[in-house]
FIKEBA-449590 format. One record per residue: residue number from 0; residue in three letters; x, y, z of N, C-alpha, C in turn. Coordinates in Angstrom, 2 decimals, m for minus. Each point is the difference from the previous one (the first is absolute). Layout:
N
> marza|gudren|n.px|n.py|n.pz|ca.px|ca.py|ca.pz|c.px|c.py|c.pz
> NUM|ala|X|Y|Z|X|Y|Z|X|Y|Z
...
% end
This chain:
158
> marza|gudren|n.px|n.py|n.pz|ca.px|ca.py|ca.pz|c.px|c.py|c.pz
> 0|unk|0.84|m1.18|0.00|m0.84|1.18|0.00|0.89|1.24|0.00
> 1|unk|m0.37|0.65|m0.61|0.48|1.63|m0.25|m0.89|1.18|0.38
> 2|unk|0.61|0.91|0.87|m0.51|1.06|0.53|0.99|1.79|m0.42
> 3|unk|m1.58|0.24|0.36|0.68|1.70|m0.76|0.17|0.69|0.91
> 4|unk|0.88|0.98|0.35|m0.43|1.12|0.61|0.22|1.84|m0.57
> 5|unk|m0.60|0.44|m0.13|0.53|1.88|m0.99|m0.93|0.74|0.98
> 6|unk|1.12|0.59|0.26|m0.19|1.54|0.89|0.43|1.09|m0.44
> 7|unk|m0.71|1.30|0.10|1.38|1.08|m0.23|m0.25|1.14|0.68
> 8|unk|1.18|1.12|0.20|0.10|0.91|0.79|0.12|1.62|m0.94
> 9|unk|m0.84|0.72|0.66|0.82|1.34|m0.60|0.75|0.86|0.34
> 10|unk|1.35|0.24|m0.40|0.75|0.62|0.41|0.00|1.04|m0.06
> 11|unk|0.31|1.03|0.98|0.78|1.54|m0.64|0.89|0.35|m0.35
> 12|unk|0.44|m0.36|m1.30|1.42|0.36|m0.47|m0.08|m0.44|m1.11
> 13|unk|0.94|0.49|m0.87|0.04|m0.28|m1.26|0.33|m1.43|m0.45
> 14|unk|m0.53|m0.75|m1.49|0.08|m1.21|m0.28|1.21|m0.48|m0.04
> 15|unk|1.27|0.58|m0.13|1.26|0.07|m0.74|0.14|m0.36|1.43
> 16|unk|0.26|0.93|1.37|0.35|m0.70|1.26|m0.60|m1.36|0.67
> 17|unk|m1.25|0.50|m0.47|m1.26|m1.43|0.74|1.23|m1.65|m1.23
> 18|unk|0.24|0.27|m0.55|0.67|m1.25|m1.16|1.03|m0.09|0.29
> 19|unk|0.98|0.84|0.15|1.55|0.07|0.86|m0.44|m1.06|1.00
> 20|unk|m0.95|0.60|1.04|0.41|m0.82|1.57|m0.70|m1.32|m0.49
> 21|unk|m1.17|m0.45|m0.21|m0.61|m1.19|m0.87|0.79|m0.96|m0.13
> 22|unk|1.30|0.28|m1.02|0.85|m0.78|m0.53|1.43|m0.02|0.80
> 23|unk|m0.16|0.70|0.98|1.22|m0.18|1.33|m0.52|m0.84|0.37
> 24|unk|0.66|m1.51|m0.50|m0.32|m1.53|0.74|0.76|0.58|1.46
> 25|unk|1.17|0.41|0.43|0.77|m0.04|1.55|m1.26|0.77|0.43
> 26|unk|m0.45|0.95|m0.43|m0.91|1.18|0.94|m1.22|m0.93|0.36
> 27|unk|m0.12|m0.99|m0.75|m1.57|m1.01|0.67|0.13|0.35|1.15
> 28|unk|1.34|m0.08|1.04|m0.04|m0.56|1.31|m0.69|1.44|0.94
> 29|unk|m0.14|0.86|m0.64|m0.58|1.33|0.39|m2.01|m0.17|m0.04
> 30|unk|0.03|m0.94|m0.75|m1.69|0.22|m0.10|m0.69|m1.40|m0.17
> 31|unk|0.72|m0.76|0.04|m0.80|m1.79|0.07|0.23|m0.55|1.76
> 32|unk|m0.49|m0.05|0.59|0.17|m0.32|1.20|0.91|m1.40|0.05
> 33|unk|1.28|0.01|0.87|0.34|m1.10|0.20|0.68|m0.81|m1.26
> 34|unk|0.07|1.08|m0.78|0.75|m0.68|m1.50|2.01|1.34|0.10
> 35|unk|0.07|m1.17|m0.72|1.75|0.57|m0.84|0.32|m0.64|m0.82
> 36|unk|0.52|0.81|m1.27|0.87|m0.59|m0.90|1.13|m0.34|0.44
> 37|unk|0.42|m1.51|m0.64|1.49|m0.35|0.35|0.90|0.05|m1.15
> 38|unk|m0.33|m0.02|m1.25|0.71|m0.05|m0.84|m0.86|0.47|m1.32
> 39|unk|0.32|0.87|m1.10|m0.45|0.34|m1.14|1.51|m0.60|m0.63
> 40|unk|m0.46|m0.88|m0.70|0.85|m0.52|m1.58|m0.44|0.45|m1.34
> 41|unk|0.75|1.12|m0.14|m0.38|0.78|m1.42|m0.53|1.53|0.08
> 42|unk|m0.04|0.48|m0.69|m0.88|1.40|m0.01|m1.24|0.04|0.48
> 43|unk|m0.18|1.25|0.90|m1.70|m0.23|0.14|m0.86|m0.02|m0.65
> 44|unk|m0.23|0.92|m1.28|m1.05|m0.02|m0.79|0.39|m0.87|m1.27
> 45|unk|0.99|m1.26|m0.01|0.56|m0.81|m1.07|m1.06|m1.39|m0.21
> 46|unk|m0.82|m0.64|m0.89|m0.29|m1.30|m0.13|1.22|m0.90|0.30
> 47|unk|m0.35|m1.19|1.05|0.67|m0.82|0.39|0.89|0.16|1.46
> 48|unk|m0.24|1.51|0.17|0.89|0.18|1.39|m1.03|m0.90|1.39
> 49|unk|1.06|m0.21|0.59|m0.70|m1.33|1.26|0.30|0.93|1.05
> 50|unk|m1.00|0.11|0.81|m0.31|0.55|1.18|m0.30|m0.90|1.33
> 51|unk|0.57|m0.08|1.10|m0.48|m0.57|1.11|m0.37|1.03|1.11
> 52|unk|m1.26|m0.68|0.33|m0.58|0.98|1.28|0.11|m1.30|1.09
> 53|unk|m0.20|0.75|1.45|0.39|m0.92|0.79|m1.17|0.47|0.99
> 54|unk|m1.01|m0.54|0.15|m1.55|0.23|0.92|0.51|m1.06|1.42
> 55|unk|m0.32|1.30|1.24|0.39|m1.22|0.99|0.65|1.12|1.05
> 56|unk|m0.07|m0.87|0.89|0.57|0.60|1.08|1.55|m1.05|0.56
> 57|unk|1.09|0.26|0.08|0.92|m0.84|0.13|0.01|m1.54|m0.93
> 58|unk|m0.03|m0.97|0.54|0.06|m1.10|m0.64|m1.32|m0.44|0.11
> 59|unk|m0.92|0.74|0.58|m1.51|m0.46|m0.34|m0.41|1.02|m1.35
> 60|unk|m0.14|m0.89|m1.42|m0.52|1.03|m0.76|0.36|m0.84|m1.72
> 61|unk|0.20|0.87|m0.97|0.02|m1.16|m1.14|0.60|1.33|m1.39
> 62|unk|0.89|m0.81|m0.95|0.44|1.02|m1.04|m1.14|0.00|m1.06
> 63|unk|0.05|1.26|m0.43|m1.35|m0.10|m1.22|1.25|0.62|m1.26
> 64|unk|0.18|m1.48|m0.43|0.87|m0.01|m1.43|m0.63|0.73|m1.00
> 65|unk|0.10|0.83|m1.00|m0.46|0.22|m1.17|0.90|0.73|m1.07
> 66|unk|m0.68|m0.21|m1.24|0.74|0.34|m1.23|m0.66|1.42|m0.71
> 67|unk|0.44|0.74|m0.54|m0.80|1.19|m0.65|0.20|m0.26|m1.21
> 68|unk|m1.89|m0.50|m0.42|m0.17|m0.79|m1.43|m0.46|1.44|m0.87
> 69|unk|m0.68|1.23|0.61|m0.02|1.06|m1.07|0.23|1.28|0.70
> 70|unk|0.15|0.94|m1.34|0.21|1.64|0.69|m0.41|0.86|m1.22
> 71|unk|m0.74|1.16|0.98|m0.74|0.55|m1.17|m0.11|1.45|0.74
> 72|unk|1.37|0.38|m0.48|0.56|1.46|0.32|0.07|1.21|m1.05
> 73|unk|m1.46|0.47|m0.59|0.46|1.19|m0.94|0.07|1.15|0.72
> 74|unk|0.23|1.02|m1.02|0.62|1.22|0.43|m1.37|0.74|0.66
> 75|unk|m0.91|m0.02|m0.39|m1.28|0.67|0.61|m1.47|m1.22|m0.27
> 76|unk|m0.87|m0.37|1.02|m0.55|m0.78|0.51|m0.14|m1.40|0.92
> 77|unk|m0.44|m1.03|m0.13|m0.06|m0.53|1.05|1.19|m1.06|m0.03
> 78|unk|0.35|m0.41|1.31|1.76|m0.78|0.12|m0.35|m1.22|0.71
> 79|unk|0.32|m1.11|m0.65|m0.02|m1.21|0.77|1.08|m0.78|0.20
> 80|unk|m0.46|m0.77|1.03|1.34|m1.25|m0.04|m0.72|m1.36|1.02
> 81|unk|0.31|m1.11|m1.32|m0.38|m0.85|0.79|1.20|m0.97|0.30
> 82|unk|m0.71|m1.11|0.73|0.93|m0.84|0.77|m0.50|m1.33|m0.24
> 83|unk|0.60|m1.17|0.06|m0.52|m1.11|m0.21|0.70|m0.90|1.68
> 84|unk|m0.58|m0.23|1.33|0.03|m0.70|1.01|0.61|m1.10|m0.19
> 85|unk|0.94|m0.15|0.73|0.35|m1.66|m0.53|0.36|m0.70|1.19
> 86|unk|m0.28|0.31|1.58|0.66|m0.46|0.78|m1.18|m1.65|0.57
> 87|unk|0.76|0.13|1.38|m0.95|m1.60|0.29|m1.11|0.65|0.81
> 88|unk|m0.27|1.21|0.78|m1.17|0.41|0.47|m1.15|1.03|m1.33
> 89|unk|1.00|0.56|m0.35|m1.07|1.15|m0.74|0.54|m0.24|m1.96
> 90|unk|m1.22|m0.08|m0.29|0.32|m0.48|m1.46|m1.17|0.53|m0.94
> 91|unk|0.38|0.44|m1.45|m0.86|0.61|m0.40|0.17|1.52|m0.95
> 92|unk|m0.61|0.83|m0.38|0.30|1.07|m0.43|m0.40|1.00|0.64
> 93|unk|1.05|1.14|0.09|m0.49|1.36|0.37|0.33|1.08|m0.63
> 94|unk|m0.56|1.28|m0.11|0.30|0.97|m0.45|0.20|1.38|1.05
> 95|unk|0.47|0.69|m0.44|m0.16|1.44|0.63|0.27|0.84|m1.28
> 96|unk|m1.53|1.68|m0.24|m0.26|0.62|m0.99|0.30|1.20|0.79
> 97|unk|0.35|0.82|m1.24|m0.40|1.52|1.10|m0.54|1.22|m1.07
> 98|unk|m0.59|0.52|0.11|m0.60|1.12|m1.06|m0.49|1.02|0.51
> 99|unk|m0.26|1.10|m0.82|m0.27|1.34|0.87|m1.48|m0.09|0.23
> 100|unk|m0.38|0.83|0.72|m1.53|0.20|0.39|0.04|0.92|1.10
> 101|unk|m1.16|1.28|m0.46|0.21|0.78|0.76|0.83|0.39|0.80
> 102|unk|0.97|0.81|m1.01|1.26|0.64|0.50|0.79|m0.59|1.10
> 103|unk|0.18|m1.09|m0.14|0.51|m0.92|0.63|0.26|m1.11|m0.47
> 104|unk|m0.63|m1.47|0.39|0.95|m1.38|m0.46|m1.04|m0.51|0.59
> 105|unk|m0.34|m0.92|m0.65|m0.40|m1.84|0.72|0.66|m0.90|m0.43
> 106|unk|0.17|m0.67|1.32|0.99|m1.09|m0.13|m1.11|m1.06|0.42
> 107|unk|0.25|m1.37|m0.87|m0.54|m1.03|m0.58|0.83|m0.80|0.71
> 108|unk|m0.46|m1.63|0.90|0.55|m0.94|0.10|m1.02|m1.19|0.20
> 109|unk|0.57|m0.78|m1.18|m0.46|m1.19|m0.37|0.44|m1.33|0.04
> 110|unk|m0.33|m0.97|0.81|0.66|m1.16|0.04|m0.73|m1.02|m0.26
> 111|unk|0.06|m1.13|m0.69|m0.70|m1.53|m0.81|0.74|m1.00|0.69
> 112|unk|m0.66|m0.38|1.08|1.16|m1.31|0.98|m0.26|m1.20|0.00
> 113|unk|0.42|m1.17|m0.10|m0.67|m1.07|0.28|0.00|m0.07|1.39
> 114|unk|m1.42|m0.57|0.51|m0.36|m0.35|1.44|0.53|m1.10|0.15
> 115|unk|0.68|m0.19|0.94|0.23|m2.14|0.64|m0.89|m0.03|0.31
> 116|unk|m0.36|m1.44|0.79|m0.69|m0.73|0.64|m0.48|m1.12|m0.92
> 117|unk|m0.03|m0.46|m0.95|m1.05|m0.42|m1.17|m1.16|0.39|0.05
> 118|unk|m0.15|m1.48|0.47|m1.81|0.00|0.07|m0.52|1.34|0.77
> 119|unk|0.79|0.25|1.33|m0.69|0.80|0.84|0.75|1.59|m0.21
> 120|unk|0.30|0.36|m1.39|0.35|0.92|m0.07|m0.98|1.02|0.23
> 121|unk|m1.61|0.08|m0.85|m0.68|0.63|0.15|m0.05|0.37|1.74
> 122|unk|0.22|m0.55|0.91|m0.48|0.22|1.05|1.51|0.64|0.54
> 123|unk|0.71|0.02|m0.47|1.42|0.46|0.39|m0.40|1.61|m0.40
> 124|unk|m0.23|0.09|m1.37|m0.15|1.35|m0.11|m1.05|0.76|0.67
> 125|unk|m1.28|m1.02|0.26|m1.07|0.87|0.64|0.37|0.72|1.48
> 126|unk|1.68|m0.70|0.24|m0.09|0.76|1.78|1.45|0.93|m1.04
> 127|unk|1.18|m0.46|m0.80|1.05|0.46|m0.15|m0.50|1.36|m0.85
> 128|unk|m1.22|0.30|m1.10|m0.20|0.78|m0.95|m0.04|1.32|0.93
> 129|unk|m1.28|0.02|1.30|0.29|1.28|0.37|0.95|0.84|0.47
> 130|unk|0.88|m1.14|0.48|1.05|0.71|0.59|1.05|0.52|m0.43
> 131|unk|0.35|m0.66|m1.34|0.95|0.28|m1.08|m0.76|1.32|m0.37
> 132|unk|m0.89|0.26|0.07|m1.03|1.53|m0.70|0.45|0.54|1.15
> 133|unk|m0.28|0.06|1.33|0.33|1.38|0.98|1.78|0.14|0.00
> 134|unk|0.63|m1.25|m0.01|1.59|0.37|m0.50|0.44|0.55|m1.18
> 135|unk|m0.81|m0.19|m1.13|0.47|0.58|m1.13|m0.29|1.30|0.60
> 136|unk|m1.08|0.84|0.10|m1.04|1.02|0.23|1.28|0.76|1.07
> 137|unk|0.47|m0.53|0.88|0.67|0.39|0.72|1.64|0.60|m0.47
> 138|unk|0.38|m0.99|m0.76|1.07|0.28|m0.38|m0.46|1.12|m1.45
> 139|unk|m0.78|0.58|m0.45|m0.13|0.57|m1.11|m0.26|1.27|0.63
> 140|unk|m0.62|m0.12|0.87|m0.30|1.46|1.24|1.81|0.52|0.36
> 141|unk|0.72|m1.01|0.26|1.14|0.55|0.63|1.38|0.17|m1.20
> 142|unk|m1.03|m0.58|m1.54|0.68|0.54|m1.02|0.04|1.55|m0.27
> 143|unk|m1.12|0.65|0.12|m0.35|1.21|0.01|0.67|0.88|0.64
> 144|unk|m0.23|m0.62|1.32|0.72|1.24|0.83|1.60|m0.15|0.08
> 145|unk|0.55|m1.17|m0.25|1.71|0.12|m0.14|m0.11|1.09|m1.65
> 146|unk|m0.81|m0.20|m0.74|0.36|0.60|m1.46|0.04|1.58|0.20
> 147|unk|m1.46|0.11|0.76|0.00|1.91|0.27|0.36|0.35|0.75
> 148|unk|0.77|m1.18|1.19|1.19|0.83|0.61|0.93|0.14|m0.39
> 149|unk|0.89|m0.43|m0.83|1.02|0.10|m0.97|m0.39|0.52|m1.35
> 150|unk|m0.89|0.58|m0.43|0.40|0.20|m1.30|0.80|0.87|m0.51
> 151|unk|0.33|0.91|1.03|1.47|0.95|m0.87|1.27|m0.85|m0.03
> 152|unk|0.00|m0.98|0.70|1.64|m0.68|0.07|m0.03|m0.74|m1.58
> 153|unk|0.72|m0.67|m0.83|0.49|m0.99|m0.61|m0.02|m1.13|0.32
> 154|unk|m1.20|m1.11|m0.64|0.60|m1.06|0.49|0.95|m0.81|m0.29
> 155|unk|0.93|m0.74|1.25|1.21|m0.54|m0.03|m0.06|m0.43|m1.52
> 156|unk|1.59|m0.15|m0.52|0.22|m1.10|m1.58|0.82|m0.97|0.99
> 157|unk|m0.80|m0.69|m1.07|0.39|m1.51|0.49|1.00|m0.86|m1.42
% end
């Protein structure tokens, strides 16, 4: 079984910054609760660069492997980048979009996961779906405010 989840936030700040921090895989650790990148292999906005995030608290917790299967960076409108999941907990596709809207930005995040459990996946998601929604919801709230608290700085090059 496969489950969806798409949320998005509006930012105050321009699209060009809201896409900078977006694509700062290290800066996740600023706005995903309980996540860090450990390693980017390749360019950030490159097809094929491998990214590891590391969800968890000490040695209680799990790497979320993935590959960046597209990127869709023009000079004026909307910017994507997706990811293809490949680890042993979280698997599947995700994206993150960002485009202007009202003088500002919405930022888009989308993830396509397979549920475990087999048989009893449906019932995995019926307790795991909401909560993955108030954590996404959460971490997209605290995307915002790291973005419009920084938006005069540069974000880091990586």
């Amino acid at each position: 079984m496969q489950a969806e989840v798409r949320l998005s936030v509006d930012v105050a700040a321009d699209p060009d910054t809201v896409w900078e921090r977006a694509v700062d895989w290290t800066g996740q650790r600023e706005w995903i609760p309980l996540t860090h990148v450990l390693n980017v292999d390749g360019e950030p906005l490159e097809v094929g660069t491998r990214v590891v995030a590391r969800t968890g608290i000490g040695p209680l917790g799990f790497d979320d492997t993935m590959t960046v299967t597209s990127v869709v960076s023009p000079e004026s409108g909307p910017r994507s980048v997706e990811v293809l999941h490949t680890g042993r907990v979280v698997r599947g596709v995700g994206e993150m979009r960002v485009e202007a809207h009202g003088g500002g930005a919405r930022f888009w995040w989308w993830e396509r996961v397979d549920v475990p459990g087999g048989p009893a996946a449906p019932a995995v998601w019926l307790v795991a779906g909401p909560a993955v929604r108030v954590l996404f919801g959460h971490a997209l709230r605290r995307f915002a405010r790291w973005v419009e608290a920084n938006a005069e700085s540069p974000a880091p090059r990586r």
